[in-house]
SETIDREN-483742 format. One record per residue (C-alpha): residue number from 1; residue in one letter; z, x, y. Coordinates in Angstrom, 3 decimals. Example, Ala and Ser with C-alpha at 12.3 -4.5 7.8 and 13.67 -1.06 7.14 Angstrom:
REM residues 2
+-----+----+----------+----------+----------+
|   i | aa |        Z |        X |        Y |
+-----+----+----------+----------+----------+
|   1 |  A |    7.800 |   12.300 |   -4.500 |
|   2 |  S |    7.140 |   13.670 |   -1.060 |
+-----+----+----------+----------+----------+
//
This chain:
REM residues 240
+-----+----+----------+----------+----------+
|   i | aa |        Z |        X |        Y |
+-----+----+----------+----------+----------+
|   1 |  X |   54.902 |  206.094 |  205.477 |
|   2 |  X |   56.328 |  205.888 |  201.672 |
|   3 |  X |   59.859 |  205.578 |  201.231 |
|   4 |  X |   62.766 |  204.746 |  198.879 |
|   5 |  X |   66.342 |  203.197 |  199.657 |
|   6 |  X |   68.999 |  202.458 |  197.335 |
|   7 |  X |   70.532 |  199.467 |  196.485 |
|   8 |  X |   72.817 |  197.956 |  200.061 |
|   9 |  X |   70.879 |  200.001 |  202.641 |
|  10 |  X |   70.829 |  198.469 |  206.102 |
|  11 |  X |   68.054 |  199.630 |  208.232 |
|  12 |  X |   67.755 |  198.235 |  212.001 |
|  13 |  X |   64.370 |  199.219 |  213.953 |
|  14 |  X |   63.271 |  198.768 |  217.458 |
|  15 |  X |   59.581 |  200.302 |  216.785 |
|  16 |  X |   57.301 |  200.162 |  219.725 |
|  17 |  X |   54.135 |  200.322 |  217.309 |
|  18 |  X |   52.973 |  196.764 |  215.433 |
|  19 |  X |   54.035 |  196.929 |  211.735 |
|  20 |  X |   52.537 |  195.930 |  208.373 |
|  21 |  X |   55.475 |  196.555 |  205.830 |
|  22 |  X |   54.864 |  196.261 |  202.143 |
|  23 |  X |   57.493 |  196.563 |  199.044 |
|  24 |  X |   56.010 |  198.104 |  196.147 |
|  25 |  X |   58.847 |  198.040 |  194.130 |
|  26 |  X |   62.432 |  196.055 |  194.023 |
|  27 |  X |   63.425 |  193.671 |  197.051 |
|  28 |  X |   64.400 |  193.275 |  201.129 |
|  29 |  X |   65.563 |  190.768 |  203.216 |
|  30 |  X |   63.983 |  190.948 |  206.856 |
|  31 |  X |   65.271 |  189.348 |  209.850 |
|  32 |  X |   63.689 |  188.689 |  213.191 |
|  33 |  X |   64.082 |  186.490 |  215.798 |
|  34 |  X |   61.197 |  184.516 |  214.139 |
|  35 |  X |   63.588 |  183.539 |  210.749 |
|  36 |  X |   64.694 |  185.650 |  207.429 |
|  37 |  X |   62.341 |  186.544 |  204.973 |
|  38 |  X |   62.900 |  188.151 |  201.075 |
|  39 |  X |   60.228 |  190.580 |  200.853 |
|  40 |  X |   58.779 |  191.233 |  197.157 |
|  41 |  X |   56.161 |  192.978 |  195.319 |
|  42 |  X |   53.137 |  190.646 |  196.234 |
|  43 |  X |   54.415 |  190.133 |  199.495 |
|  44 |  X |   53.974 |  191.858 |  203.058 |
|  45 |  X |   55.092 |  191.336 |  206.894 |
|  46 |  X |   52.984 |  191.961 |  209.885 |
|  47 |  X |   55.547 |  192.690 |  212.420 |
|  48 |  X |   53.742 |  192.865 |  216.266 |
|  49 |  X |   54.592 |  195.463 |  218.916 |
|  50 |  X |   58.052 |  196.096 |  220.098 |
|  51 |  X |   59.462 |  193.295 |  216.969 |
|  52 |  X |   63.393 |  194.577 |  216.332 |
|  53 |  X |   64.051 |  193.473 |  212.827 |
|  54 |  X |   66.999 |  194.239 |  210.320 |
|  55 |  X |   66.358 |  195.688 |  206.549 |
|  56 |  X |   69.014 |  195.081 |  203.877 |
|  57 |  X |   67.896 |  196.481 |  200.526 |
|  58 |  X |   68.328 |  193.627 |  197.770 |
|  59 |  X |   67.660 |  196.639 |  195.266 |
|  60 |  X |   66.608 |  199.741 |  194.691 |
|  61 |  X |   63.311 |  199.622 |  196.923 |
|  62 |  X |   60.373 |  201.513 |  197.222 |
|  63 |  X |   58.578 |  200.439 |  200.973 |
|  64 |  X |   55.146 |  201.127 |  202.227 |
|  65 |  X |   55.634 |  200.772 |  206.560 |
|  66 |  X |   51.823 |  200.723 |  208.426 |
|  67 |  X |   52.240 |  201.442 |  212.351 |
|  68 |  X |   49.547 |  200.791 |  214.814 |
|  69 |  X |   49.748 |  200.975 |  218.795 |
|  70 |  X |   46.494 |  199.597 |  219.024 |
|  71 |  X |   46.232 |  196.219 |  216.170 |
|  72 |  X |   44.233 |  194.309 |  218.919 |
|  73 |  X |   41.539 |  196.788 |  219.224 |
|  74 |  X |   41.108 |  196.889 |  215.130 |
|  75 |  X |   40.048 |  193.335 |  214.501 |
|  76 |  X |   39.963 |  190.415 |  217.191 |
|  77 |  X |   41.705 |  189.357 |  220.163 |
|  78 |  X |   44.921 |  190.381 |  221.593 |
|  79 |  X |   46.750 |  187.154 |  220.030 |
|  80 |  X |   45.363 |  187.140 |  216.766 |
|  81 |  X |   48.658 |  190.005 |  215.768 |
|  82 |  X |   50.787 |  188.712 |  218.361 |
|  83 |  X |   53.333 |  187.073 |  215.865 |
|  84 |  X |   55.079 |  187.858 |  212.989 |
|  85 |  X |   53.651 |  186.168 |  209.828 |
|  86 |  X |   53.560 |  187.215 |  205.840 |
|  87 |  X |   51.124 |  187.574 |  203.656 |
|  88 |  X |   49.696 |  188.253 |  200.052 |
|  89 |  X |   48.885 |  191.951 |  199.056 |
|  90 |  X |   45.929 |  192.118 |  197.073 |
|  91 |  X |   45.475 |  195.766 |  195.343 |
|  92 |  X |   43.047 |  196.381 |  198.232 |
|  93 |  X |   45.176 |  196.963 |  200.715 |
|  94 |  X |   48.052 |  198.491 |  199.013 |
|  95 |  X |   45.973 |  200.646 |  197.319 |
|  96 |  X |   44.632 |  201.461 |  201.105 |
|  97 |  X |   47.905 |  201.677 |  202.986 |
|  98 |  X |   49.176 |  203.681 |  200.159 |
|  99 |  X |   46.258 |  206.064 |  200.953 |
| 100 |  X |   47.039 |  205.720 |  204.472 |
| 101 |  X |   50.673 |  207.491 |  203.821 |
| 102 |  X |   49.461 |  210.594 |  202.435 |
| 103 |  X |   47.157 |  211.335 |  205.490 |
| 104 |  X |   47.144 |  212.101 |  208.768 |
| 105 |  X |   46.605 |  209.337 |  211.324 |
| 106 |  X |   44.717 |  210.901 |  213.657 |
| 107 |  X |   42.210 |  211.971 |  211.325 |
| 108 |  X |   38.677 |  210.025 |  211.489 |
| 109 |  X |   38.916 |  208.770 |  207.777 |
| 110 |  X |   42.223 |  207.511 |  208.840 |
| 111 |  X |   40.928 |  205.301 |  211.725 |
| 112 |  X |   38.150 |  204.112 |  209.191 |
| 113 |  X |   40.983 |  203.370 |  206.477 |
| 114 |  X |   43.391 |  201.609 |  209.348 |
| 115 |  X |   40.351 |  199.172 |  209.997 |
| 116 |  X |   39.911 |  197.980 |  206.395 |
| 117 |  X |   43.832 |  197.350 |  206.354 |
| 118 |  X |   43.104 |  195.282 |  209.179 |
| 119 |  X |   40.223 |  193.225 |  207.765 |
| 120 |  X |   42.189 |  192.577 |  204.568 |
| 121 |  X |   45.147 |  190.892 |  206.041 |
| 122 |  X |   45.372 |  187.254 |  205.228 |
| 123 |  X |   48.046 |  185.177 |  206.240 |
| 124 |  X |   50.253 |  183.405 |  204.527 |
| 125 |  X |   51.552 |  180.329 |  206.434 |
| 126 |  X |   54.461 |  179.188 |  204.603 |
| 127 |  X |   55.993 |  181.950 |  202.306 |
| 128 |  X |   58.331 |  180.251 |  199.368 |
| 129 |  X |   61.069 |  183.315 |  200.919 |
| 130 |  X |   60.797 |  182.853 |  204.025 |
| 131 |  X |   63.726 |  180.689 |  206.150 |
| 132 |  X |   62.292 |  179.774 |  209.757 |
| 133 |  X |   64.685 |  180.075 |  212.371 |
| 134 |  X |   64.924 |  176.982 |  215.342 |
| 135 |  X |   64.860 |  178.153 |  218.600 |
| 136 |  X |   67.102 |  175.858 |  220.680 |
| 137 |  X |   70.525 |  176.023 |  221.174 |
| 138 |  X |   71.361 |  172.739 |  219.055 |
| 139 |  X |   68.885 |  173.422 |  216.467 |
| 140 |  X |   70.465 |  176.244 |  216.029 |
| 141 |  X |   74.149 |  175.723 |  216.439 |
| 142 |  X |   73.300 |  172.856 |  213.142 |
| 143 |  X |   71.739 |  175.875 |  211.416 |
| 144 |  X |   74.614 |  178.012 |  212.038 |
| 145 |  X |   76.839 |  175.077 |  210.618 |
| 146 |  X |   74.705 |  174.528 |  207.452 |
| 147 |  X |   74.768 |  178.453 |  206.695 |
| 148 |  X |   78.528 |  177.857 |  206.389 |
| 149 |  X |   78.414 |  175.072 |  204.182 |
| 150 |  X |   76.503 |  176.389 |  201.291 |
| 151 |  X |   78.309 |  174.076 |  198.842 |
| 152 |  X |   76.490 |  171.241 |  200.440 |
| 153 |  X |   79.596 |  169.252 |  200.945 |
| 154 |  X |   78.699 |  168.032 |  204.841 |
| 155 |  X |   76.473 |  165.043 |  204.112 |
| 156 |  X |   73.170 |  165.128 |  207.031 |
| 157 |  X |   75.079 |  162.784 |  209.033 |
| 158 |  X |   78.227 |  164.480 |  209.544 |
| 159 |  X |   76.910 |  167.339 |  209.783 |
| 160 |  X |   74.440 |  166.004 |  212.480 |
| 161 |  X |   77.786 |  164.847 |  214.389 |
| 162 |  X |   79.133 |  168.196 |  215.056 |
| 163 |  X |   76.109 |  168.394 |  217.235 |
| 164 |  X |   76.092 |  165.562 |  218.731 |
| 165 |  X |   73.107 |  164.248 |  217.060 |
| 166 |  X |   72.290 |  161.375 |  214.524 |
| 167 |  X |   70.874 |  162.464 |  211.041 |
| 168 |  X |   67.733 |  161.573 |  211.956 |
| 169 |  X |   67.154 |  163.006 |  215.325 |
| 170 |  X |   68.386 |  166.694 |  213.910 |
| 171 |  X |   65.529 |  166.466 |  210.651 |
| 172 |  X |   63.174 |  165.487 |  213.858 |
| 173 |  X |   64.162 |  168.310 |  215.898 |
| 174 |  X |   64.117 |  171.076 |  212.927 |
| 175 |  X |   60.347 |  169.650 |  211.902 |
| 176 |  X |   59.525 |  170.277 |  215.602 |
| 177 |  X |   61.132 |  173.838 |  215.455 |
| 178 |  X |   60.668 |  175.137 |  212.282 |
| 179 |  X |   58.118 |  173.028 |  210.373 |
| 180 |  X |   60.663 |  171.948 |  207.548 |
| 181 |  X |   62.778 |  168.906 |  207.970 |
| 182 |  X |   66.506 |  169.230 |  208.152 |
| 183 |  X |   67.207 |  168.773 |  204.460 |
| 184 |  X |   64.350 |  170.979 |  203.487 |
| 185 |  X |   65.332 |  173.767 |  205.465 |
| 186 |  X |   68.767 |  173.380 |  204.128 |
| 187 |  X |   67.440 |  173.364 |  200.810 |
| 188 |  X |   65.873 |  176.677 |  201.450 |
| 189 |  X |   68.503 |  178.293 |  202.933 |
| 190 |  X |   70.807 |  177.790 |  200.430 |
| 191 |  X |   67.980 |  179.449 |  198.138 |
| 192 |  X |   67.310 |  182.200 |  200.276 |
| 193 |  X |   71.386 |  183.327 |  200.097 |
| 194 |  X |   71.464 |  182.654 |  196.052 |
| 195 |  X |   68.635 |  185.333 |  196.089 |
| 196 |  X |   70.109 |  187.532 |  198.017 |
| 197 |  X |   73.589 |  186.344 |  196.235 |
| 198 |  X |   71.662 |  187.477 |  192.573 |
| 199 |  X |   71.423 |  191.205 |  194.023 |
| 200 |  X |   74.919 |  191.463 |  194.287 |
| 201 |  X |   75.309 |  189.742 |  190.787 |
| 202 |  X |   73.372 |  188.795 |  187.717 |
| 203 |  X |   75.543 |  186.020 |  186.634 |
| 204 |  X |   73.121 |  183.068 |  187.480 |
| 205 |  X |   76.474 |  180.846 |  186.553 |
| 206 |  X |   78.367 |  182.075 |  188.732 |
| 207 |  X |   75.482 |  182.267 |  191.888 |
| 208 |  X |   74.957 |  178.162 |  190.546 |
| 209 |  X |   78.615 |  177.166 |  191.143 |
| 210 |  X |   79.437 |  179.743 |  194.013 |
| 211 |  X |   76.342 |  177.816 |  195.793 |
| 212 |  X |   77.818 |  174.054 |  194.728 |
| 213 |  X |   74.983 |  173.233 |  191.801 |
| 214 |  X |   76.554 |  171.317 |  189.118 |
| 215 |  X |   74.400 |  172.581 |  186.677 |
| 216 |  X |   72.684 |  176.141 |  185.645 |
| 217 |  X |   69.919 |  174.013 |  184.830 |
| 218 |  X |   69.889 |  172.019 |  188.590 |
| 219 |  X |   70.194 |  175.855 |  190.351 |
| 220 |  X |   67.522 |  176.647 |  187.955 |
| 221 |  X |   65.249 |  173.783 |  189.135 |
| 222 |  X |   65.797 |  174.256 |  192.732 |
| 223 |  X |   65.342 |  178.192 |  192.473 |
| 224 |  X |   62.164 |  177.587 |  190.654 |
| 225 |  X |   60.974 |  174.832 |  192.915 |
| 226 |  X |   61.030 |  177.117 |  196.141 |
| 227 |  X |   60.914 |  180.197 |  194.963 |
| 228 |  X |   58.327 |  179.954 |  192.365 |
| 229 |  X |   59.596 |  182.081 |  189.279 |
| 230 |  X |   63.021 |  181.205 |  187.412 |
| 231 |  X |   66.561 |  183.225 |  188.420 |
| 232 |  X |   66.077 |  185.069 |  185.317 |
| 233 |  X |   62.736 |  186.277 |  186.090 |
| 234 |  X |   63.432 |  187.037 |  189.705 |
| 235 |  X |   66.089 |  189.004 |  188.336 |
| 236 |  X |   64.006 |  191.088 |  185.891 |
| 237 |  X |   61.400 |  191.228 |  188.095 |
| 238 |  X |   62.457 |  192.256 |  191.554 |
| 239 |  X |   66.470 |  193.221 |  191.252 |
| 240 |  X |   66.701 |  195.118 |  188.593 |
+-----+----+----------+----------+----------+
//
């Protein structure tokens, strides 16, 4: 299914079929018990049966959304789709999902074009957008606290007090849980909000000090660093 939201949008869905959601034009942020993604041209989410997410439309987006009851049966075992994870869009498979929209699914070319889809997907294990959530209780109460100090002014250790932990023993635990360390998951998330931030404004100044940089040039750097492209370009490129 093709479809177009405007800038702000807030979509929740509790879909019973598995998921493969594309943006072909602007940006999303997704959340799911798995983390918080931002979704771009370039980049897709397989989401498996019965995954509740949230949509909030960055920009003016244009969405491609794939449902399956039956991913298992196109390609491999029953665990191969069993998990959220993102990956690249080649023109392949947009081009084939795209064709996929304007047909009907229970047509024989369909179930022929639904098992290419499937044979193109190809994960990507770490996407540069994507903020891993921890899944125990002080894992996550530390996340919670970092979210709400996105000036960076709690130093690891103090921060690491308010849950009872040593510095150490939290960037331990969030490895474990996430796969980043403490300050690298920090680092991201404060990315990940001056992205979403940048769709509410274009003042990359303003995003730099409202997220505690003390330069454009250091927000620039970071941005860059996990990211991949430059504010400025994300900005022409996805938010405009």
């Amino acid at each position: 299914m093709k479809s177009t939201y405007p800038r702000g949008a807030k979509l929740c869905a509790q879909p019973q079929d598995a998921q493969l959601i594309l943006v072909t034009a602007g940006a999303i942020e997704i959340h799911t018990g798995a983390g918080r993604w931002v979704v771009t041209p370039g980049l897709g989410l397989w989401m498996p049966l019965r995954t509740c997410h949230a949509v909030t439309t960055l920009s003016r987006v244009e969405m491609l959304v794939l449902s399956s009851s039956d991913p298992a049966g196109l390609r491999g075992g029953p665990g191969e789709y069993g998990r959220v994870f993102a990956l690249h869009v080649t023109d392949l498979l947009r081009e084939l999902v795209l064709e996929l929209s304007k047909i009907s699914p229970q047509s024989a070319r369909a179930t022929i074009l639904a098992g290419l889809v499937m044979l193109e997907l190809k994960e990507m294990p770490d996407a540069a957008t994507f903020l891993p959530w921890p899944k125990g209780l002080v894992a996550c109460a530390a996340a919670d606290i970092a979210l709400s100090d996105m000036l960076g002014v709690l130093e690891i250790d103090e921060l690491a007090a308010g849950v009872s932990r040593s510095g150490r023993a939290l960037s331990r635990l969030f490895l474990a849980e996430t796969g980043l360390s403490f300050q690298a998951w920090r680092r991201r998330a404060r990315i990940v909000a001056a992205a979403r931030r940048l769709s509410y404004t274009s003042s990359i100044p303003s995003v730099a000090a409202e997220f505690g940089y003390e330069s454009n040039s250091a927000f620039c750097d970071a941005f860059h660093k996990e990211i991949g492209v430059a504010p400025n370009e994300f900005l022409k490129l996805y938010l405009r």
